[in-house]
PyMOL Python script that loads the backbone (N, CA, C, O; Angstrom):
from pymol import cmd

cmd.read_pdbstr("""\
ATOM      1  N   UNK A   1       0.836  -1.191   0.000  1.00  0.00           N
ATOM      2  CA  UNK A   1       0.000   0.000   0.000  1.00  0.00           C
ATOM      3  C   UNK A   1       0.874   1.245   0.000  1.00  0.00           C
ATOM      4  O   UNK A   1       2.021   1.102   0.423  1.00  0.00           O
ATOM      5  N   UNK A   2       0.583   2.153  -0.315  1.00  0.00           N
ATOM      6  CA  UNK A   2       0.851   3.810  -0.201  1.00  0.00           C
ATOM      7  C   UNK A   2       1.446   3.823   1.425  1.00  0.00           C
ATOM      8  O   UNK A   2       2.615   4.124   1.667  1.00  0.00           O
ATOM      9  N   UNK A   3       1.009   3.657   1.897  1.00  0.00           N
ATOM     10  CA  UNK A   3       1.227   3.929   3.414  1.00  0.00           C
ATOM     11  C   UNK A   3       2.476   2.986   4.074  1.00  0.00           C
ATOM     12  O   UNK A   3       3.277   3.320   4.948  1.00  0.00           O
ATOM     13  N   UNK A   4       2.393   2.016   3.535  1.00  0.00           N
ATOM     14  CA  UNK A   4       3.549   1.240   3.730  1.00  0.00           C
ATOM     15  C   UNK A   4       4.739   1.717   2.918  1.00  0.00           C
ATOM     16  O   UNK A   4       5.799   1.688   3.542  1.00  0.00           O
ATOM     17  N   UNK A   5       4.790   2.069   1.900  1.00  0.00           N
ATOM     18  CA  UNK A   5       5.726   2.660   0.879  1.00  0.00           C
ATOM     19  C   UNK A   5       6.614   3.890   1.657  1.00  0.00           C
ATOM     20  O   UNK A   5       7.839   3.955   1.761  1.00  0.00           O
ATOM     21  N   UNK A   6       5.564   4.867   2.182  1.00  0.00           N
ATOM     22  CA  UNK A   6       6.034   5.917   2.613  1.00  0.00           C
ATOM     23  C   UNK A   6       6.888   5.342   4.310  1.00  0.00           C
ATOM     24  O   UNK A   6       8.012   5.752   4.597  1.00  0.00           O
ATOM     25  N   UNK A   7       6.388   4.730   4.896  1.00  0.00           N
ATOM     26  CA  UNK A   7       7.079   3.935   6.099  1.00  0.00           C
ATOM     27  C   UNK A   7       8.304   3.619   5.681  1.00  0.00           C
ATOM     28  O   UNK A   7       9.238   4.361   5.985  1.00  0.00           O
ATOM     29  N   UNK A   8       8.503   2.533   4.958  1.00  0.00           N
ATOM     30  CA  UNK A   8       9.839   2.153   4.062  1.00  0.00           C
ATOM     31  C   UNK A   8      10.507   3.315   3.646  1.00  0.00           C
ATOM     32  O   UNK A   8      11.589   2.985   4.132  1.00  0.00           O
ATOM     33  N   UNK A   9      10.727   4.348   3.167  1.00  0.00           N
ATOM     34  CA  UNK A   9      11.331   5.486   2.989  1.00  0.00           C
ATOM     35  C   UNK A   9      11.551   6.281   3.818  1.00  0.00           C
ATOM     36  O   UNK A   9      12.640   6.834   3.671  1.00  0.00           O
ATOM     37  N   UNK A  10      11.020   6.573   4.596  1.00  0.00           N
ATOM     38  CA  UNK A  10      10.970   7.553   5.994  1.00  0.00           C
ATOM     39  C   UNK A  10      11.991   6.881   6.730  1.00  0.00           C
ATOM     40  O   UNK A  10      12.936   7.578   7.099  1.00  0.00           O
ATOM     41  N   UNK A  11      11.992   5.425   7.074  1.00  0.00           N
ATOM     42  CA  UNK A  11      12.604   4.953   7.841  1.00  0.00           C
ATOM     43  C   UNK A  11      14.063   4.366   7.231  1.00  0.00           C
ATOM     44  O   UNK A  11      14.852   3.732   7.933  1.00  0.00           O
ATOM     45  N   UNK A  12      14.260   4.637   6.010  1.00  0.00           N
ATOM     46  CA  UNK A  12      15.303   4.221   5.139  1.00  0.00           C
ATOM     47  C   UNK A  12      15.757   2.612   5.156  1.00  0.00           C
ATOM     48  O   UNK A  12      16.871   2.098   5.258  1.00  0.00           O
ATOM     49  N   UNK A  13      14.409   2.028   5.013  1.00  0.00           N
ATOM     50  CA  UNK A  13      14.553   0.481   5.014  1.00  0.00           C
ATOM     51  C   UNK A  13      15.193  -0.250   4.252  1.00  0.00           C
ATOM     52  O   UNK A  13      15.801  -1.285   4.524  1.00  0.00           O
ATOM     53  N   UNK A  14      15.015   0.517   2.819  1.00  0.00           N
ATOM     54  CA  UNK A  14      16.193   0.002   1.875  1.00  0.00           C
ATOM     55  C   UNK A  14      17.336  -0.111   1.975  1.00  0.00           C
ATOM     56  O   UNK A  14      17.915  -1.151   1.661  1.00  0.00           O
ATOM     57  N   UNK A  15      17.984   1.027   2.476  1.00  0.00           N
ATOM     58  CA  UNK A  15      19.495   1.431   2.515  1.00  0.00           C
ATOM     59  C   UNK A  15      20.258   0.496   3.807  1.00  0.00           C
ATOM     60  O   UNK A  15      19.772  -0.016   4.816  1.00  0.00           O
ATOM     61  N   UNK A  16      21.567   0.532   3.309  1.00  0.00           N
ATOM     62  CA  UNK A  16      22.262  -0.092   4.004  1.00  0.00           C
ATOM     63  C   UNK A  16      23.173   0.917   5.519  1.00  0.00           C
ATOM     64  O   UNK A  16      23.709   2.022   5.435  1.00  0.00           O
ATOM     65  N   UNK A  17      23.071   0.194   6.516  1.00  0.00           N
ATOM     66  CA  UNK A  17      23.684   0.728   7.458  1.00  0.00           C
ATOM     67  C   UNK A  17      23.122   0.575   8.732  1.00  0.00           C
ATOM     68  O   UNK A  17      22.414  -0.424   8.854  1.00  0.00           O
ATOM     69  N   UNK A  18      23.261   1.385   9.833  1.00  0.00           N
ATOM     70  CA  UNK A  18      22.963   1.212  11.337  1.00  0.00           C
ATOM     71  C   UNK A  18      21.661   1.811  11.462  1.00  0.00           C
ATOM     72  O   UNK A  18      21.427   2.851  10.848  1.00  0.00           O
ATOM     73  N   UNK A  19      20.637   1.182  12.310  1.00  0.00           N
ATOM     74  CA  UNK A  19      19.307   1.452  12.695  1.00  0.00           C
ATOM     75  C   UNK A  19      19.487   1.889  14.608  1.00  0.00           C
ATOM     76  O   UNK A  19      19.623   0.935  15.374  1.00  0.00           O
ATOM     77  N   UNK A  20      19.472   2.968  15.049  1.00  0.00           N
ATOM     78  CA  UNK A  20      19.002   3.231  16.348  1.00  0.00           C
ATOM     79  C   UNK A  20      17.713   3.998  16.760  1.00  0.00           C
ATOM     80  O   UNK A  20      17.182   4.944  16.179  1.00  0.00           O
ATOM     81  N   UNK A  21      17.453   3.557  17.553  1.00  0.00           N
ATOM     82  CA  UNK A  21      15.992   4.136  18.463  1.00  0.00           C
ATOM     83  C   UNK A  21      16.380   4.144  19.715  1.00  0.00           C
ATOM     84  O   UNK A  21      16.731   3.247  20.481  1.00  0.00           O
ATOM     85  N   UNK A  22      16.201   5.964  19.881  1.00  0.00           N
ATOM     86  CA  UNK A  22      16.679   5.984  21.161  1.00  0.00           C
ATOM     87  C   UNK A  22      15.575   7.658  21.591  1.00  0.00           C
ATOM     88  O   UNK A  22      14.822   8.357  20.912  1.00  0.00           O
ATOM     89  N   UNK A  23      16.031   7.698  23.018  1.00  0.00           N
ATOM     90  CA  UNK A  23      15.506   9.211  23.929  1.00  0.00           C
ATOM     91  C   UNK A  23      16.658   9.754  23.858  1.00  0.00           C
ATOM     92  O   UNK A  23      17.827   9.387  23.743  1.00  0.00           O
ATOM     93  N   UNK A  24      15.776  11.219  24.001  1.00  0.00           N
ATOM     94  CA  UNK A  24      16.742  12.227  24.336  1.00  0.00           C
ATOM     95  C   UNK A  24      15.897  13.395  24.741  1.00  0.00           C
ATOM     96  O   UNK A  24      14.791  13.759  24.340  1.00  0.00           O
ATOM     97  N   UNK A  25      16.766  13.920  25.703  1.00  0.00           N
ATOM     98  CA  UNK A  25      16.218  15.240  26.031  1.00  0.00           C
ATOM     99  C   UNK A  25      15.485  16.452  25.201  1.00  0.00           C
ATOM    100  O   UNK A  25      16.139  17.462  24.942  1.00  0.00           O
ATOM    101  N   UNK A  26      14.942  16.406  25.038  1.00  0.00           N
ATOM    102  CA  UNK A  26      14.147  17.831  24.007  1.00  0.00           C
ATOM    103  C   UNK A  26      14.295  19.299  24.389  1.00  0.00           C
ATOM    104  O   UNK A  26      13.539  20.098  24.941  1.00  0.00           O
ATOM    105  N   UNK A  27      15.924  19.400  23.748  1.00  0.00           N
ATOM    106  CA  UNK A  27      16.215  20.716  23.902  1.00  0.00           C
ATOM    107  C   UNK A  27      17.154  20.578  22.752  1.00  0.00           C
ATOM    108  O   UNK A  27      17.746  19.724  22.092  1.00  0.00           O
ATOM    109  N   UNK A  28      16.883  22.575  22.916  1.00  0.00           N
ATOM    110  CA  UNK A  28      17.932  23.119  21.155  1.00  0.00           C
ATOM    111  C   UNK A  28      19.039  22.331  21.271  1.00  0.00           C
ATOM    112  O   UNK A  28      19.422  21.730  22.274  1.00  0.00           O
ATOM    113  N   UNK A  29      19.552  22.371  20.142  1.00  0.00           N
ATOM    114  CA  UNK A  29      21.052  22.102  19.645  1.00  0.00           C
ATOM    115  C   UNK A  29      21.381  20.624  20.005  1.00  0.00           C
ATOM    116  O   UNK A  29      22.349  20.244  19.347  1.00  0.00           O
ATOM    117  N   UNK A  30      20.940  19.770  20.751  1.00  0.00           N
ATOM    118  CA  UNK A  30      20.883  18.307  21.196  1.00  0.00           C
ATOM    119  C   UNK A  30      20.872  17.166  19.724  1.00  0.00           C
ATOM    120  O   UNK A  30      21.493  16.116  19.559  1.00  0.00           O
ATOM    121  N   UNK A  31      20.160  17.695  19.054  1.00  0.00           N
ATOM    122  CA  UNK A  31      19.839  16.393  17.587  1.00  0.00           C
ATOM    123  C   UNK A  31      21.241  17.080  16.385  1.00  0.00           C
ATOM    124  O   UNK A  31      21.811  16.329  15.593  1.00  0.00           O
ATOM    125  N   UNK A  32      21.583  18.653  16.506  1.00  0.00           N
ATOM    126  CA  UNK A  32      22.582  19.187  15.807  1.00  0.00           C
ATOM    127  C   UNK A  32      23.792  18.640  16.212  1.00  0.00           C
ATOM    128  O   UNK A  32      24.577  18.731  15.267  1.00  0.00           O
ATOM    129  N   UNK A  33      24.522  17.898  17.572  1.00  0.00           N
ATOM    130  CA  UNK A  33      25.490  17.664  18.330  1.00  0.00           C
ATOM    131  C   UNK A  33      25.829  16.143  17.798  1.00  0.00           C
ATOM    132  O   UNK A  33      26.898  15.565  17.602  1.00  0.00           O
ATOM    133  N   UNK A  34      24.298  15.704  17.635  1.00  0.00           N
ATOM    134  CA  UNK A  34      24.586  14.004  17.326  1.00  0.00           C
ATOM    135  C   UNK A  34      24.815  13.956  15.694  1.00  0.00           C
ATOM    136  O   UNK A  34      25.369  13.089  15.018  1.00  0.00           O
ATOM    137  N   UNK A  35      24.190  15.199  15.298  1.00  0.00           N
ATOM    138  CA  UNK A  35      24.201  14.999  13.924  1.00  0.00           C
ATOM    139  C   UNK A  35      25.947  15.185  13.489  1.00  0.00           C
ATOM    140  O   UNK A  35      26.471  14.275  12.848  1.00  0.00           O
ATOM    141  N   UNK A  36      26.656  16.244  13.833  1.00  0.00           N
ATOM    142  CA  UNK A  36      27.505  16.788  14.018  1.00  0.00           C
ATOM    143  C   UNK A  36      28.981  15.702  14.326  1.00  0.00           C
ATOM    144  O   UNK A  36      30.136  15.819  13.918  1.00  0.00           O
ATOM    145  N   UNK A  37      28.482  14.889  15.013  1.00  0.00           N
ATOM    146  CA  UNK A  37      29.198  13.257  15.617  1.00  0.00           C
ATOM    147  C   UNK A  37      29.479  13.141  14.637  1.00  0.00           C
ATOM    148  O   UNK A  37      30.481  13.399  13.969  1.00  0.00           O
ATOM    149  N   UNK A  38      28.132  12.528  14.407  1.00  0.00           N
ATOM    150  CA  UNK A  38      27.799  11.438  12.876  1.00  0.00           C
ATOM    151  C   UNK A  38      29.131  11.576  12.011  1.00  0.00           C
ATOM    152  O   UNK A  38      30.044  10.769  11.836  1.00  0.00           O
ATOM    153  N   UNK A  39      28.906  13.074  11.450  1.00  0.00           N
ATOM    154  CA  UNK A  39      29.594  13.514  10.448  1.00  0.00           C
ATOM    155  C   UNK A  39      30.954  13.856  10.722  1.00  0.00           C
ATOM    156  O   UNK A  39      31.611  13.822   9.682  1.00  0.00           O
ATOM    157  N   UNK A  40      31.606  14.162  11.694  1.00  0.00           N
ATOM    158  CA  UNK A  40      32.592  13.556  12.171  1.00  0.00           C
ATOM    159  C   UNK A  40      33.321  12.527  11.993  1.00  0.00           C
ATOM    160  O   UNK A  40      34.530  12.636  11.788  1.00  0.00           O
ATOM    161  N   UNK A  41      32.758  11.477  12.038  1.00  0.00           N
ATOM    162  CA  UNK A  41      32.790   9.977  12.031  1.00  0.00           C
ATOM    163  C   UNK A  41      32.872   9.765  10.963  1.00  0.00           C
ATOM    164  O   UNK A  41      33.340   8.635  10.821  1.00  0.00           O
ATOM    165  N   UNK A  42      32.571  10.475   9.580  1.00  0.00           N
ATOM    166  CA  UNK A  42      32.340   9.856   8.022  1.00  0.00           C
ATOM    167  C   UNK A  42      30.859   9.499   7.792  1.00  0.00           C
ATOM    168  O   UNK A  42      30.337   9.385   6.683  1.00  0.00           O
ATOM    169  N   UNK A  43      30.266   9.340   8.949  1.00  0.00           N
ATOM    170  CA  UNK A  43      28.722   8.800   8.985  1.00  0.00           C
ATOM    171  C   UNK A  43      27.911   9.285   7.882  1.00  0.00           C
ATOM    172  O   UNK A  43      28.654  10.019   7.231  1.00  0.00           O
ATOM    173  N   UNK A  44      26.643   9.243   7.288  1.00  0.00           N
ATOM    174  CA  UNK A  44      26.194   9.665   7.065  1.00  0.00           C
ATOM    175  C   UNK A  44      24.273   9.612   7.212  1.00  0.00           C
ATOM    176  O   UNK A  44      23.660   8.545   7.225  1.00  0.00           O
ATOM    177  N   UNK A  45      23.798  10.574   7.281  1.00  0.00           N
ATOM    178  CA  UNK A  45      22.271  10.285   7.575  1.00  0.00           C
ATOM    179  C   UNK A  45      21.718   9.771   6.727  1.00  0.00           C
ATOM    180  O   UNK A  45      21.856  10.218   5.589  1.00  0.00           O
ATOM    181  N   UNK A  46      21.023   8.823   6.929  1.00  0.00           N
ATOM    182  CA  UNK A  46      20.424   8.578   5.693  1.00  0.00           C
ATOM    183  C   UNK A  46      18.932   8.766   5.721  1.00  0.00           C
ATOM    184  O   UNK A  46      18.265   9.109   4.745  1.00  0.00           O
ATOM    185  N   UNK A  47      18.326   8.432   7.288  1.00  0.00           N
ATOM    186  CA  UNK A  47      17.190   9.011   7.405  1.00  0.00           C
ATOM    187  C   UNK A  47      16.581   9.372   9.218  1.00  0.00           C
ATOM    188  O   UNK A  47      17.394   8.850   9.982  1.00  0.00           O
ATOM    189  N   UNK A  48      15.809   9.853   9.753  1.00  0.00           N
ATOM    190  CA  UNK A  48      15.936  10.665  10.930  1.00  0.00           C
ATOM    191  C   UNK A  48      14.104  10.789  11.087  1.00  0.00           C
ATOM    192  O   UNK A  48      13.301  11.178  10.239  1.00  0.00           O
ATOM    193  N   UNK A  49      13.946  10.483  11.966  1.00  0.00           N
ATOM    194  CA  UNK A  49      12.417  10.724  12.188  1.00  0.00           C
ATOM    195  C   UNK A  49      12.096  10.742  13.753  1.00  0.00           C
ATOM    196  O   UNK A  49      12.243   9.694  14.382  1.00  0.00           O
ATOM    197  N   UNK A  50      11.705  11.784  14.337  1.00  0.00           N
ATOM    198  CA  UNK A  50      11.335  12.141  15.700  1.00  0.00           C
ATOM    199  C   UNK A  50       9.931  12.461  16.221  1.00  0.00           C
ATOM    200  O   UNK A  50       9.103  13.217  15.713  1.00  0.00           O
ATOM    201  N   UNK A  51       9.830  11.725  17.346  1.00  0.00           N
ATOM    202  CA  UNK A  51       8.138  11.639  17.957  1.00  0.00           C
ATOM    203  C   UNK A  51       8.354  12.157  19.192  1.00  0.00           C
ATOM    204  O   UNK A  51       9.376  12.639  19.680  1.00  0.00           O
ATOM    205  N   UNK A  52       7.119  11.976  19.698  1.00  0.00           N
ATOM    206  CA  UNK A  52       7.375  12.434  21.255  1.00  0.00           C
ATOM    207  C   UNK A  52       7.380  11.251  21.792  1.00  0.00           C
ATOM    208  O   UNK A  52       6.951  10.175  21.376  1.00  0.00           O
ATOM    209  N   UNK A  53       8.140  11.680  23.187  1.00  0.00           N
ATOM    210  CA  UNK A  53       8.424  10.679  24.071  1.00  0.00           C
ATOM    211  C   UNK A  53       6.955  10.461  24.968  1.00  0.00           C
ATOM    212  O   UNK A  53       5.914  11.118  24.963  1.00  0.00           O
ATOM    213  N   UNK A  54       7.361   9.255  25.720  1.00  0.00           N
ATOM    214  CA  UNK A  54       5.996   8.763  27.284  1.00  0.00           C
ATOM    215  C   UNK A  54       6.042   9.853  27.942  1.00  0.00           C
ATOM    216  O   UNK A  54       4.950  10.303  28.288  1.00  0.00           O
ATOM    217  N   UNK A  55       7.528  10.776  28.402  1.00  0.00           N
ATOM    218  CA  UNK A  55       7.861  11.812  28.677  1.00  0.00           C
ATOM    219  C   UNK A  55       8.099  13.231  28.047  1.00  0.00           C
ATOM    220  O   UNK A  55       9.209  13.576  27.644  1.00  0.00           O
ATOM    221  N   UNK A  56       6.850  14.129  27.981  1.00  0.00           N
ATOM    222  CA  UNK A  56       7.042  15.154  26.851  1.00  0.00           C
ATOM    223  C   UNK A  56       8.571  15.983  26.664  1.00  0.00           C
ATOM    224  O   UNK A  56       8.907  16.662  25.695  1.00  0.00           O
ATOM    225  N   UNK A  57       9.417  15.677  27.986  1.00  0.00           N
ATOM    226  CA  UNK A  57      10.269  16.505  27.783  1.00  0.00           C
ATOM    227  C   UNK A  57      11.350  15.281  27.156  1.00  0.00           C
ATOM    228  O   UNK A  57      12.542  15.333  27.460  1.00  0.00           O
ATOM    229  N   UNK A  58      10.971  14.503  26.519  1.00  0.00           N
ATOM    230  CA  UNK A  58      11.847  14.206  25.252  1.00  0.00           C
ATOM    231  C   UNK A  58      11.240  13.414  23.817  1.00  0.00           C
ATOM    232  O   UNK A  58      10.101  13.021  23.562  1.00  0.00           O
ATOM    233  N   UNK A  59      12.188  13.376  23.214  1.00  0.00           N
ATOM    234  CA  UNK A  59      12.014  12.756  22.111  1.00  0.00           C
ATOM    235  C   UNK A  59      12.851  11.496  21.755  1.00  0.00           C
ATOM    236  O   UNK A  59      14.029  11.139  21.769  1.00  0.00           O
ATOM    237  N   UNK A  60      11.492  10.958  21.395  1.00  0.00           N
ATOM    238  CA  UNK A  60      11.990   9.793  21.015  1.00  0.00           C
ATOM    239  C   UNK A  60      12.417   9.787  19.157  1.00  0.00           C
ATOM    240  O   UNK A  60      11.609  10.042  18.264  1.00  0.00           O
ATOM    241  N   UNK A  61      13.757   9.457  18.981  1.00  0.00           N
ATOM    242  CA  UNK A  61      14.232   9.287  17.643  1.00  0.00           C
ATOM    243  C   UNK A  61      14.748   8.305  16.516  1.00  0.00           C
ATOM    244  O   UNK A  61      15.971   8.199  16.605  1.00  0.00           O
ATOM    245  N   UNK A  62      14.349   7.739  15.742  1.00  0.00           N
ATOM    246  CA  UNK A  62      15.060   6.857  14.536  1.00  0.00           C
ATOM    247  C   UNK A  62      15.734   7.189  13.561  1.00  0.00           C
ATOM    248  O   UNK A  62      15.409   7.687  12.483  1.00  0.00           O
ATOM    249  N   UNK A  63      17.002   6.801  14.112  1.00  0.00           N
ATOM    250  CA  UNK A  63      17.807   7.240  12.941  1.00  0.00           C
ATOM    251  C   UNK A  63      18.358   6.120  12.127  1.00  0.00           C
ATOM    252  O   UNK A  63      18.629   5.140  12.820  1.00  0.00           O
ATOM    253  N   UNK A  64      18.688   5.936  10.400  1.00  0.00           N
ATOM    254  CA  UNK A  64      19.472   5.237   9.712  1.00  0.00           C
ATOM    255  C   UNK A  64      20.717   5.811   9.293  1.00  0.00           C
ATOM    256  O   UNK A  64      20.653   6.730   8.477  1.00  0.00           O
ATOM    257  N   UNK A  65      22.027   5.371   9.774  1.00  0.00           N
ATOM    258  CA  UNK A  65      23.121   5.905   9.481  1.00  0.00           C
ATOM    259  C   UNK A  65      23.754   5.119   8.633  1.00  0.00           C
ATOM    260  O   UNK A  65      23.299   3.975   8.605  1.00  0.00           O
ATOM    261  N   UNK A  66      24.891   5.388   7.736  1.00  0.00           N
ATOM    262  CA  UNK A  66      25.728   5.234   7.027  1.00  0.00           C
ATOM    263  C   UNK A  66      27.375   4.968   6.908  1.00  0.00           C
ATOM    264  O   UNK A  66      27.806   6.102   6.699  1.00  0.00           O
ATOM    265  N   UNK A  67      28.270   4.256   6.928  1.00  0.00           N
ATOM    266  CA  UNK A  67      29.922   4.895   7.102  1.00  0.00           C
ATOM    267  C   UNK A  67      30.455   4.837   8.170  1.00  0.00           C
ATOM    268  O   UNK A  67      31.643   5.116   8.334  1.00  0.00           O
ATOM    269  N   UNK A  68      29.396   4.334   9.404  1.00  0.00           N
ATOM    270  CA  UNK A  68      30.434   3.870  10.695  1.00  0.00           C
ATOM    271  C   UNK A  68      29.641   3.125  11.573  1.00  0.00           C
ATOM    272  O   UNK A  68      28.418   3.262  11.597  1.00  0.00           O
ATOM    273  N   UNK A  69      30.438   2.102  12.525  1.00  0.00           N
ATOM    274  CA  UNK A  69      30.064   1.287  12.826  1.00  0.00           C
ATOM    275  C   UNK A  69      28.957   1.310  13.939  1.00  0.00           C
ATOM    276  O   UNK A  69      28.440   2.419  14.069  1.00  0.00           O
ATOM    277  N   UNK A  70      28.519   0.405  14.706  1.00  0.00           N
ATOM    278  CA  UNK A  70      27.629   0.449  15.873  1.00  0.00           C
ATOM    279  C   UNK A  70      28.328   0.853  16.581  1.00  0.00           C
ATOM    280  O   UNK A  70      27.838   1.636  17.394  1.00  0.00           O
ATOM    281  N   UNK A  71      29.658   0.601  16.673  1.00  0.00           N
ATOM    282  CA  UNK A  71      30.651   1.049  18.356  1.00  0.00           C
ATOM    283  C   UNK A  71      30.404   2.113  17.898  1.00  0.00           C
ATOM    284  O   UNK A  71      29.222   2.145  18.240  1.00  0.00           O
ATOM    285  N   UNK A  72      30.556   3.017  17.399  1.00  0.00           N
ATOM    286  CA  UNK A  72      30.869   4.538  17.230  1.00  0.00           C
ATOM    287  C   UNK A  72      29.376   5.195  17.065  1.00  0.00           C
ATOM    288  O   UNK A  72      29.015   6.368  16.969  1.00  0.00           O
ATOM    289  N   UNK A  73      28.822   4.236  17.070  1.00  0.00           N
ATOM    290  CA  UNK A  73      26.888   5.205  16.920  1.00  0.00           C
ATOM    291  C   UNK A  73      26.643   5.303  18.545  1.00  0.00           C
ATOM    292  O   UNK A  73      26.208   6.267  19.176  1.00  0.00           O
ATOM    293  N   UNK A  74      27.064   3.983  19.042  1.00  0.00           N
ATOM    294  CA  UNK A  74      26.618   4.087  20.469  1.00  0.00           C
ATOM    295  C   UNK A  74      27.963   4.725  21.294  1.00  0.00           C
ATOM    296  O   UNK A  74      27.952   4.416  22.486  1.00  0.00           O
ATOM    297  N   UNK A  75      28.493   5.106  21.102  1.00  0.00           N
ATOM    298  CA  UNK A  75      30.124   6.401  21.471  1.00  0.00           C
ATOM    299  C   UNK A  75      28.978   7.317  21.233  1.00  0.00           C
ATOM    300  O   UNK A  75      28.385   7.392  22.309  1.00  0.00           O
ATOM    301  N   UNK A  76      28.404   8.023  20.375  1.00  0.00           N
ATOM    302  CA  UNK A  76      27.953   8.677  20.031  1.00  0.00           C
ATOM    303  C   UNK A  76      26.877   9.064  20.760  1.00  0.00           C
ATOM    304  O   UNK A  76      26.960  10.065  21.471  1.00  0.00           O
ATOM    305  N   UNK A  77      25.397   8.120  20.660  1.00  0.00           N
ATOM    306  CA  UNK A  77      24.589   8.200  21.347  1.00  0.00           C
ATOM    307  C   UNK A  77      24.881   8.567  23.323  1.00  0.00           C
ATOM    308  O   UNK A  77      24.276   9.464  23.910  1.00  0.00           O
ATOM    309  N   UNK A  78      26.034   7.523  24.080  1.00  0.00           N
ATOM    310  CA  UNK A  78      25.926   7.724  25.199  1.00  0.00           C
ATOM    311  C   UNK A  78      26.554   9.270  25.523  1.00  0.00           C
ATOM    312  O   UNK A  78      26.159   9.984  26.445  1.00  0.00           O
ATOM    313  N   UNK A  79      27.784   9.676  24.405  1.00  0.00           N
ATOM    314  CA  UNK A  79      27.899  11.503  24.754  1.00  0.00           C
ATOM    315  C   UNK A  79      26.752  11.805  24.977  1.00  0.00           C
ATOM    316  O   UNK A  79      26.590  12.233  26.119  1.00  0.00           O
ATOM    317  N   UNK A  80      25.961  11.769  24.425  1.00  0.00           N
ATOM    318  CA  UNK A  80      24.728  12.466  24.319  1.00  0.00           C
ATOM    319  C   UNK A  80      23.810  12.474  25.184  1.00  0.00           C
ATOM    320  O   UNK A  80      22.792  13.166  25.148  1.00  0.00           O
ATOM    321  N   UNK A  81      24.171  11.585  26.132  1.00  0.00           N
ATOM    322  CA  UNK A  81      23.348  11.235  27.382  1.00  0.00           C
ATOM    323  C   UNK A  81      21.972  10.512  26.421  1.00  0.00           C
ATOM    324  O   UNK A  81      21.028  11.300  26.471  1.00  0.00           O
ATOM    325  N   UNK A  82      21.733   9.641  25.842  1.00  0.00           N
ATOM    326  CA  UNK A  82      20.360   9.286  24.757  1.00  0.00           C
ATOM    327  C   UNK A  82      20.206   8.262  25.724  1.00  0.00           C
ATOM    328  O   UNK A  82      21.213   8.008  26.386  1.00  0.00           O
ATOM    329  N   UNK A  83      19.194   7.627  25.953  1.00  0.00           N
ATOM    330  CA  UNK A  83      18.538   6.060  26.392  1.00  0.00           C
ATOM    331  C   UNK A  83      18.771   5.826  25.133  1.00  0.00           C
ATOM    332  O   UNK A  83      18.577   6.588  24.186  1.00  0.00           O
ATOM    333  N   UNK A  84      19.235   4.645  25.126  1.00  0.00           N
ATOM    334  CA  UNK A  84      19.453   3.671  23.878  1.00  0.00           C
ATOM    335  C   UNK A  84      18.435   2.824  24.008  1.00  0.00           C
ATOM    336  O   UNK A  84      18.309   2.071  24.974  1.00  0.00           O
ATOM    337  N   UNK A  85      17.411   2.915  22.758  1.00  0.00           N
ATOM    338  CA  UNK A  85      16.537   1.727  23.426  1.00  0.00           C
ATOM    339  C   UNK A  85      16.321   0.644  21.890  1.00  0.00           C
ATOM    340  O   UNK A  85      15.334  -0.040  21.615  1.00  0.00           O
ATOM    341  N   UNK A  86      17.268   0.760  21.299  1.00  0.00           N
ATOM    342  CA  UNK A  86      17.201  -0.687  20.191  1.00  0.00           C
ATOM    343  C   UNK A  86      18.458   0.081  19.167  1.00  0.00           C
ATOM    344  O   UNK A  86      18.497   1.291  18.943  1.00  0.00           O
ATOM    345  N   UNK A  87      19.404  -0.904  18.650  1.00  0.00           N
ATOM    346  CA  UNK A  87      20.427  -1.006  17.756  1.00  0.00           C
ATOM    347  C   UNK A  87      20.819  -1.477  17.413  1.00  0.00           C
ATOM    348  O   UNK A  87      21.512  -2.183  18.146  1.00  0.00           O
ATOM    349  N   UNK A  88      20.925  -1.745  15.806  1.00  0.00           N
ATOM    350  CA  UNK A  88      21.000  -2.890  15.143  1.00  0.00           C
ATOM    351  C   UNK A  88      21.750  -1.799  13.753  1.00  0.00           C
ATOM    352  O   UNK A  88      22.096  -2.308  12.687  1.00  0.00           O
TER     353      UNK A  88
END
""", "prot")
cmd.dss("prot")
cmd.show_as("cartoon", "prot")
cmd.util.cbc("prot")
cmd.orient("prot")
């Protein structure tokens, strides 16, 4: 369906690389810092989608990265103080 199509793209199901779902605090400059890692790292985004958390004062986020490994996503994520809550 349409709706499934757009899921698959949003979430960059096709593409190859690292899948995390994690929290984070919901404040400025916080998703620019990880992004900022990333790219650091060689990483690259490939796709990024943010909801609200159980807790409004964060967000919960999915990201598909590119160009570096899980050790270095989750280096990444714990700077960040993130709950890691799935990575693959």
């Amino acid at each position: 369906t349409d709706l499934f199509r757009v899921f698959v793209h949003m979430f960059g199901a096709r593409s190859a690389g690292i899948r995390a779902t994690f929290l984070v605090d919901d404040k400025p400059g916080l998703l620019a810092r990880v992004s900022k890692d990333i790219a650091d790292k060689n990483g690259n985004i490939v796709s990024l989608v943010t909801t609200d958390g159980d807790d409004l004062t964060k967000r919960r986020c999915t990201i598909k990265v590119s160009g570096i490994v899980k050790k270095d996503m989750e280096e990444i994520l714990n700077d960040a103080q993130a709950e890691i809550e799935d990575i693959r």
